[in-house]
C-alpha positions in Angstrom: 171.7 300.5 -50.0 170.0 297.7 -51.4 167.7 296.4 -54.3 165.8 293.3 -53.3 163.8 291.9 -56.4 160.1 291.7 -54.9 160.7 293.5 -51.9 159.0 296.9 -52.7 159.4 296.4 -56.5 162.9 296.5 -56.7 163.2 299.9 -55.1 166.6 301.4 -53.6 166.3 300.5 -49.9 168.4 301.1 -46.8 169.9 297.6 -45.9 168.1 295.6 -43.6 165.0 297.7 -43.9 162.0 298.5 -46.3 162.4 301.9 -46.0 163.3 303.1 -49.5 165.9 305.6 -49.9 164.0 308.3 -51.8 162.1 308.9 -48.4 165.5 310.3 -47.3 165.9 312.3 -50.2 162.0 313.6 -50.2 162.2 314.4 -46.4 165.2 316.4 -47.4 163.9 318.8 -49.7 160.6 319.4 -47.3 163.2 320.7 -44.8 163.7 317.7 -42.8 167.2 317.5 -41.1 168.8 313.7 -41.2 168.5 313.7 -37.1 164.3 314.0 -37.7 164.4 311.0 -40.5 166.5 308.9 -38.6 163.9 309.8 -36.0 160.6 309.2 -37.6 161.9 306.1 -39.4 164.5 304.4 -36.9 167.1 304.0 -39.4 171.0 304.4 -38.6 172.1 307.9 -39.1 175.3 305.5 -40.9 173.5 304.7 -43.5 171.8 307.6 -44.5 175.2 309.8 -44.7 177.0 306.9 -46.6 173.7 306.8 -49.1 174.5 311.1 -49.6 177.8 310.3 -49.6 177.9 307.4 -52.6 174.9 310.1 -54.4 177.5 313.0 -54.2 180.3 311.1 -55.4 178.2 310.1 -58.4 177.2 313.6 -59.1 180.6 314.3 -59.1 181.6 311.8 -62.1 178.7 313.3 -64.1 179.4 315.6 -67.1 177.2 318.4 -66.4 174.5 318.1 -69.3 174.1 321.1 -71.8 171.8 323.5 -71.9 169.9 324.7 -75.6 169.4 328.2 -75.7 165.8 329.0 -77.2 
């Protein structure tokens, strides 16, 4: 991943590409496997498991946040 200051604002892309990496996470949720993306876009499958790998590791340093009971 990268962040290239005026190359599309900014935004979290796969290295070496302008493809930001929210369309992996986007394609995901509409039921998209990683094989289609890499597919449709013609990005490195690499890349895209070490961007869900980094993104899981993160998730795991979180404190999950707490909940108020109404």
């Amino acid at each position: 991943m990268e962040s290239v200051p005026g190359k599309l604002g900014g935004k979290l892309l796969f290295k070496g590409t302008r493809l930001p990496v929210a369309v992996l996470f986007g394609n995901l949720a509409l039921g998209a496997t990683i094989k289609d993306v890499v597919d449709w876009y013609d990005v490195d499958e690499r890349q895209m498991v070490a961007v869900l790998n980094f993104v899981a590791k993160e998730l795991d340093k979180t404190e999950p946040a707490e909940v108020a009971v109404a």
